[in-house]
C-alpha positions, 0 to 999 in steps of 0.5 A: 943865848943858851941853846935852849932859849934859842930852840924855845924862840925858834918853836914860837916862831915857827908856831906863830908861823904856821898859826899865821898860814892857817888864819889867812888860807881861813879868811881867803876861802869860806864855803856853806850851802843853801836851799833852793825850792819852788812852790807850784800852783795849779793856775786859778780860773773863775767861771760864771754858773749863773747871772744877776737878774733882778727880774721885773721891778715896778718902778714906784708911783709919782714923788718916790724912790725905791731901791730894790736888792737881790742879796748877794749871799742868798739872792734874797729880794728886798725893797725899800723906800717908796712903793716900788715892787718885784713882779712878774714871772721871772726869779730874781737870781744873785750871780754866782761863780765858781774858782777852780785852783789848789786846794787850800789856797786863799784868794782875792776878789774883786768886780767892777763896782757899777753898771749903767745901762739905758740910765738905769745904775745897778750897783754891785756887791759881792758875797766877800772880798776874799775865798778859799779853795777847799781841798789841799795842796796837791789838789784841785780845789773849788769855791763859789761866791756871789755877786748881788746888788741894788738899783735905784728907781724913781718915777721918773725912771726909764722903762724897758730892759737893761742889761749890761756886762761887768766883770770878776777878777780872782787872784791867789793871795 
């Protein structure tokens, strides 16, 4: 072999080497980065501004049945079926709630679906399943809702006062 292919092999070989060096130290080691971040939250609450009172109803006369409903948007009174009517000097008042939390943040809600007391049934409806806090991130924000509902009245209904607790959950979305 004449010297000059003896270099050309020897600079390919040392090439090919040091090419082989820098792959494997490549594969053996990698290095990136990431962020890490945190989005904190002033704590939800929910605080009862008023009760529902549907009042005094009188309950219908013999053979009906009336439902008697205190809206829970507006707290509005209506009755239907039967001859059943709201009296008296008590206001009929839907419930009301307030939430507290960060502003702009939406949010859950929910409530129990019934009370029985003294076998009267009062069934339950909110203003809405969902709400958002008005304000922005970074901020105390407040919303308020409704709880309304209906009760169903014969004339075979129980009289005297019924009263009973239920409950509202809020929860961020």
């Amino acid at each position: 072999m004449n010297t000059s292919r003896k270099l050309a092999l020897a600079s390919i070989s040392a090439v090919t080497a040091a090419a082989m060096a820098t792959a494997a130290l490549a594969q053996a080691t990698a290095t990136t980065s990431a962020t890490a971040s945190a989005t904190v939250a002033q704590p939800i609450a929910v605080a009862k501004t008023s009760d529902l009172q549907f009042g005094r109803v009188i309950r219908p006369s013999a053979g009906n049945t009336t439902i008697y409903t205190v809206a829970a948007s507006s707290g509005a009174t209506s009755t239907s079926g039967g001859d059943g009517i709201f009296s008296g000097n008590a206001t009929p008042t839907r419930a009301v709630f307030t939430v507290t939390g960060e502003g702009g943040q939406a949010f859950n809600i929910s409530s129990d679906p019934s009370i029985t007391t003294g076998g009267v049934t009062i069934t339950l409806v909110r203003s809405g399943g969902t709400g958002t806090l008005d304000g922005t991130a970074g901020a105390l924000g407040t919303a308020t809702f409704g709880v309304g509902g209906n009760v169903t009245l014969t004339d075979a209904s129980p009289t005297g006062v019924k009263s009973g607790s239920f409950n509202v959950t809020v929860t961020y979305q």
